[in-house]
Every structure is written in structure tokens, then in C-alpha cells.
C-alpha positions as a Markdown table, in Angstrom:
| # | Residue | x | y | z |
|---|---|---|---|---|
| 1 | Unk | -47.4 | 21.0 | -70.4 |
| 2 | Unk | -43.6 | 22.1 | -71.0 |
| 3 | Unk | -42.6 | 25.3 | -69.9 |
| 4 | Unk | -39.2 | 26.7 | -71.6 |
| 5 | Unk | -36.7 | 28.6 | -70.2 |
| 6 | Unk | -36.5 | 31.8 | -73.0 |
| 7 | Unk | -32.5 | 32.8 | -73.2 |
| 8 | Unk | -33.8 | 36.1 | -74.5 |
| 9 | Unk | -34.0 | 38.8 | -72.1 |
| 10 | Unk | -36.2 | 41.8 | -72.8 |
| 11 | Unk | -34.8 | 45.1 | -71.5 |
| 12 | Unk | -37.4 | 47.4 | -72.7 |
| 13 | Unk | -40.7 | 47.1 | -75.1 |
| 14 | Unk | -42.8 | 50.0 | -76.4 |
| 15 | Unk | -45.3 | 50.2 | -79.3 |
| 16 | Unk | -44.1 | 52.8 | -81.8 |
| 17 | Unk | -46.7 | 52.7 | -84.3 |
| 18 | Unk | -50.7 | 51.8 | -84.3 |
| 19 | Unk | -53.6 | 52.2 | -86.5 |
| 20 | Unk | -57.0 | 49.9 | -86.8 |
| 21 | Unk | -55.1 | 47.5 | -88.4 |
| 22 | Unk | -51.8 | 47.0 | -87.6 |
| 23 | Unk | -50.1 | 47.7 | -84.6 |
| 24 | Unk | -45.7 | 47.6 | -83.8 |
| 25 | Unk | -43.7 | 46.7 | -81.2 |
| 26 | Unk | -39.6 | 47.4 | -80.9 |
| 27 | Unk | -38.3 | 45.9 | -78.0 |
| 28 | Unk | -34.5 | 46.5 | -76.4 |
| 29 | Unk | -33.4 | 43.2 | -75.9 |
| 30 | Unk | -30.4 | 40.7 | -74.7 |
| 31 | Unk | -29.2 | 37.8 | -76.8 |
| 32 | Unk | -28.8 | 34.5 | -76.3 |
| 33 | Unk | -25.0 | 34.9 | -76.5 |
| 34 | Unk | -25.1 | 38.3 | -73.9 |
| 35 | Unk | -25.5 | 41.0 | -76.9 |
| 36 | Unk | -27.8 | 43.6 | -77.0 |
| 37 | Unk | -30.0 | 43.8 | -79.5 |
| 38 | Unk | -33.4 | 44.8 | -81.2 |
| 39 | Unk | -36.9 | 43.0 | -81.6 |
| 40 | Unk | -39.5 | 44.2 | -83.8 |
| 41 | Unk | -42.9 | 42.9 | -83.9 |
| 42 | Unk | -45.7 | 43.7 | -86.1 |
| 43 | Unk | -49.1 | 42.6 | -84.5 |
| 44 | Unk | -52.2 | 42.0 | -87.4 |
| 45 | Unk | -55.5 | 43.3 | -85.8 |
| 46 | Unk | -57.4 | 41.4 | -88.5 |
| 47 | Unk | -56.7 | 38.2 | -90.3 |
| 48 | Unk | -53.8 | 38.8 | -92.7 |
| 49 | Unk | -51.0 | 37.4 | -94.6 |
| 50 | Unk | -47.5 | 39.3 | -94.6 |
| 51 | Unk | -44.4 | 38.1 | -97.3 |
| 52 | Unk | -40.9 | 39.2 | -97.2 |
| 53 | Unk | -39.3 | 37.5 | -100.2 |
| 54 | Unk | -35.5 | 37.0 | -100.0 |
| 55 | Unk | -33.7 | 35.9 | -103.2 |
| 56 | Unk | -30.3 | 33.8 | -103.3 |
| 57 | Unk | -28.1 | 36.9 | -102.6 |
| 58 | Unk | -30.0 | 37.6 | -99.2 |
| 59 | Unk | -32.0 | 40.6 | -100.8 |
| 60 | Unk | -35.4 | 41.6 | -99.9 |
| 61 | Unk | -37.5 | 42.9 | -102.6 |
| 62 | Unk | -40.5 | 45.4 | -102.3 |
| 63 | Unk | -43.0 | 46.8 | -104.5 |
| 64 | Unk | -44.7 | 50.1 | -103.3 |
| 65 | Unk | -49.2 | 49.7 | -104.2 |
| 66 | Unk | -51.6 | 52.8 | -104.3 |
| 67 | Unk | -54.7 | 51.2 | -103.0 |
């Protein structure tokens, strides 16, 4: 087994949102290169599939669904 060294530093970590099915994470954190910086995670409490598309010009594109 290879353990890594992680350049990433975490400075700070709390969960800002949960619900029965999702749950998220922002974390304070320090760069590789010595900058701060921010982590978000979003944790899936079942099985799920998440997409952000991004077209050629870098744009993310949402569409809003009343379940």
C-alpha cells in the first residue's frame, strides 16, 4: 500500500447543510502553492448521480425541476 503525502492543508471543516439525502461540507483550506482557499463537498446518502455540464465558454448551465 502507498501512502501519499496531501499538499492540501485543511484549516477548518464544518457541515453547513443536511437533510436524509444529501449532506455538505465547506472546508477552509491551504493550497498547494500556500493560498487560502475553499473546499466544498457534497456527500450522497443514497446512491446517486450528480452532472454539472460546462460548455466551451466555461459556463455551467442549470435547469430548476418541480418534483
Amino acid at each position: 500500500m502507498t501512502t501519499e503525502h496531501n499538499p492540501w492543508k485543511t484549516q477548518s471543516s464544518d457541515v453547513v447543510y443536511d437533510n436524509p439525502w444529501i449532506e455538505v461540507s465547506h472546508s477552509d483550506v491551504t493550497t498547494p502553492t500556500g493560498s487560502d482557499g475553499i473546499y466544498g463537498v457534497v456527500h450522497f446518502k443514497n446512491l446517486a448521480i450528480a452532472v454539472v455540464p460546462i460548455d466551451e465558454h466555461d459556463h455551467t448551465w442549470l435547469v430548476g425541476q418541480y418534483r
